[in-house]
C-alpha positions in Angstrom: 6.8 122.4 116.7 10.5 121.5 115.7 12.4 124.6 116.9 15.3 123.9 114.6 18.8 122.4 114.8 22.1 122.3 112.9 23.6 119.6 111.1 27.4 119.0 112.3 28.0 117.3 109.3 28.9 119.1 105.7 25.9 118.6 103.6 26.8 118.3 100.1 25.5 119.7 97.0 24.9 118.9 93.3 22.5 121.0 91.5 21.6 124.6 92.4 19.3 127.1 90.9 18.8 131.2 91.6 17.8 132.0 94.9 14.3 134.5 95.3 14.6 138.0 95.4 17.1 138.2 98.5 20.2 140.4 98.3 22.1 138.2 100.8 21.7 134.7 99.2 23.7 133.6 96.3 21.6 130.1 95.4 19.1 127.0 96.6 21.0 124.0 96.5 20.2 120.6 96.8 21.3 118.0 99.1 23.0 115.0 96.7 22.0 112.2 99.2 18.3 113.3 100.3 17.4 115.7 97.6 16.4 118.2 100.5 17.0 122.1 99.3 19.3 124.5 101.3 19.1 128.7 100.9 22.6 129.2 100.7 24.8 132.2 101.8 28.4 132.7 101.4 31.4 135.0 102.3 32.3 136.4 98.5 30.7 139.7 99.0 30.7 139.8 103.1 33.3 137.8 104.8 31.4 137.1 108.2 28.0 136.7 106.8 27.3 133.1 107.4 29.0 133.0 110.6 26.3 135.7 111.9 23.6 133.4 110.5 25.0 130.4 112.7 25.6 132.6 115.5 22.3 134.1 115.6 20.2 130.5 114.5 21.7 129.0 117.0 21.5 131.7 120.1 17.7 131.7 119.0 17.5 127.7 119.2 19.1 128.8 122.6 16.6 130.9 123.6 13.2 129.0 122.7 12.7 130.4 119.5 11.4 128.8 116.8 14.0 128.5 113.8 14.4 127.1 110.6 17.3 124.3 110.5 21.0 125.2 109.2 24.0 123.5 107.7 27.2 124.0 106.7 26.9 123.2 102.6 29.2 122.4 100.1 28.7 122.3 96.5 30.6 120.9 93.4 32.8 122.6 91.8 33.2 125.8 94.4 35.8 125.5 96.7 33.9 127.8 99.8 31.6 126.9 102.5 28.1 128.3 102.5 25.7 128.8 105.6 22.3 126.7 104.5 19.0 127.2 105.7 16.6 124.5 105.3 14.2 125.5 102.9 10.8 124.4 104.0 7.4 123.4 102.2 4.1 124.4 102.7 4.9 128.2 103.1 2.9 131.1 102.8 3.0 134.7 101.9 2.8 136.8 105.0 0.1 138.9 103.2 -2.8 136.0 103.4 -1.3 134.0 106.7 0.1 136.5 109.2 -3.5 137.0 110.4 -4.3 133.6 110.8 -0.8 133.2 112.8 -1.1 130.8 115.7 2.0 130.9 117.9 2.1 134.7 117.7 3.8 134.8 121.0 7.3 134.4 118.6 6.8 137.9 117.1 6.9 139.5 120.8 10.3 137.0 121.8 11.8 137.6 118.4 11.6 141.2 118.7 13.1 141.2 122.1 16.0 138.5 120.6 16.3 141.2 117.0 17.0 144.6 119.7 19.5 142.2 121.9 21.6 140.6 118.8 21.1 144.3 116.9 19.0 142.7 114.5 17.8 145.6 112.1 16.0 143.6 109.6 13.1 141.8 110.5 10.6 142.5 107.7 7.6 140.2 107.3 9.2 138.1 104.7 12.0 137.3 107.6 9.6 134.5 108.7 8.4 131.5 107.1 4.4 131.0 107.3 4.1 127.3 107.8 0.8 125.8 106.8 0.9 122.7 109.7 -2.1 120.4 109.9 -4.1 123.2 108.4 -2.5 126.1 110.9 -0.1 128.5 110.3 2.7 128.6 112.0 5.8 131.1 112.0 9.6 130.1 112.1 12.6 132.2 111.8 14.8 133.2 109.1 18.0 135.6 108.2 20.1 136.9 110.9 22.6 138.5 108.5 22.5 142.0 108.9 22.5 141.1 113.1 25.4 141.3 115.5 28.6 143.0 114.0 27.1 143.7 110.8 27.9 147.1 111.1 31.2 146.6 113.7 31.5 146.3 117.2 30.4 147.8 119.3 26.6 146.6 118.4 24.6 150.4 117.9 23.0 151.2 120.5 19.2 151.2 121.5 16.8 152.4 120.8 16.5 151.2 117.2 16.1 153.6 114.6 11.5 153.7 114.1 12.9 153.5 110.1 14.1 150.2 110.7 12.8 146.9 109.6 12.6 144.9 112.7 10.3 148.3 113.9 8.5 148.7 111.2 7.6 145.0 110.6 6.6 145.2 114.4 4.3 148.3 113.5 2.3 145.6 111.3 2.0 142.9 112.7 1.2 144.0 116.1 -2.4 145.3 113.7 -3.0 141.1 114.1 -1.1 140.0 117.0 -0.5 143.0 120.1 2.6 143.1 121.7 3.2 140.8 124.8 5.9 142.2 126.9 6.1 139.1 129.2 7.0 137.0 126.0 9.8 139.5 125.0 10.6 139.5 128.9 11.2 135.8 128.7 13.2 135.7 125.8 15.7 138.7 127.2 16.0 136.7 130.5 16.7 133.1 128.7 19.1 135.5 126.9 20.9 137.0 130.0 21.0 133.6 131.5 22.6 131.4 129.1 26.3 130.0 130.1 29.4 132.0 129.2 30.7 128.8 127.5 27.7 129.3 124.9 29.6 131.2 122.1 32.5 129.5 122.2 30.1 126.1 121.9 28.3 127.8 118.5 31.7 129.2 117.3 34.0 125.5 117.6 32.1 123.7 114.4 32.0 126.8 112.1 35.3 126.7 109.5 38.0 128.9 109.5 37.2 131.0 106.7 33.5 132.0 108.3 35.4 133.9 111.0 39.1 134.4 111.8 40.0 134.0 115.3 40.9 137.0 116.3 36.9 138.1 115.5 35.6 135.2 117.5 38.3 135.8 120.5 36.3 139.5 120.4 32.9 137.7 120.0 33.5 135.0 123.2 35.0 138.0 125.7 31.8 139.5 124.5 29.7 137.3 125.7 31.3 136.1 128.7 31.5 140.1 129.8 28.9 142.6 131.9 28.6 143.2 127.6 26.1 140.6 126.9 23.5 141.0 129.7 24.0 145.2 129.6 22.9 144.8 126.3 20.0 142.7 127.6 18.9 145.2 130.3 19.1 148.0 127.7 16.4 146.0 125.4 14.4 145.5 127.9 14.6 149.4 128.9 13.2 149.9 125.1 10.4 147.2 124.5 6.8 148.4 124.8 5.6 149.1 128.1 2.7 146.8 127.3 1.3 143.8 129.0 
């Protein structure tokens, strides 16, 4: 299964129509040369928003997580940049396919990634339920309420039970139990990964996604003790499950 990529190249946009019932996303737009759609998110209303969606897309990618493709998307007649998401075909509502999931090892790694990145917001329809040569399959979707969404430093752990991310865990662990060596994984590919990384996923964003100043916080961040505390501490609170 693809596990996602960016484009380095501005996709641009022609025709857009009303995005589905997310707060975060102002519109679905439409590649002009391949006719391929985009969920778009912009900086009008939150300023760092699609900057925490590359961030976060692309640290998964980093991780082995499964994750929908991204852009950066302009369309005509705005002037800003938008953060696109691939929209994909053949998707299903969580309520008929999350039993039939069959990579289920992602919800146990994704958890692990959502308590590292402070990721308070994985509800069911944070996935996409793939229907792929008549399986279903789960990729990942919306990072923007992770990271510095609500300033630095990240909360800390444990997560609060009336959270998203713990109460979509609370369901679908009904279908899929908890693996801790999946989540295990995931926090150690996390803990691993260069110090060069952020500044990698940071160089191709524009400007007006993040000011320097924020990203000179974000790189000493990861390069610090910061990053793999933070690892160590969600791995202190996943399920002591095998």
């Amino acid at each position: 299964m693809n596990r996602g990529q960016s484009s380095l190249t501005t996709i641009f946009c022609k025709r857009t129509k009303a995005p589905p019932g997310t707060a975060d996303a102002d519109c679905i737009a439409y590649c002009a040369n391949t006719g391929f759609p985009y969920l778009c998110k912009s900086a009008l209303d939150d300023p760092q928003l699609p900057a925490r969606e590359w961030i976060c897309t692309h640290l998964g990618i980093a991780c082995g997580l499964p994750v929908a493709d991204c852009a950066v998307v302009t369309i005509e007649g705005r002037s800003d940049l938008l953060f696109g998401s691939k929209w994909q075909g053949g998707t299903e509502s969580y309520a008929i396919a999350l039993p039939q999931v069959m990579n289920p090892t992602v919800f146990s790694g994704t958890f692990a990634f959502d308590l590292t990145s402070n990721n308070g917001d994985r509800h069911l329809n944070n996935y996409l339920y793939l229907r792929v040569n008549g399986e279903v399959l789960i990729m990942l979707i919306d990072f923007s309420r992770a990271l510095n969404f609500d300033g630095w430093p990240m909360a800390a752990l444990p997560m609060p039970a009336s959270a998203n991310t713990m109460r979509g865990a609370v369901c679908w662990s009904n279908f899929h139990p908890f693996k801790r060596a999946d989540a295990d994984q995931i926090i150690s590919v996390w803990n691993s990964l260069p110090n060069s990384k952020m500044a990698d996923i940071l160089a191709p964003i524009p400007e007006e996604w993040m000011a320097q100043a924020e990203r000179d916080i974000l790189i000493a961040r990861w390069s610090s003790d910061a990053r793999r505390v933070r690892g160590e501490e969600a791995k202190r609170n996943l399920p002591w499950v095998s």
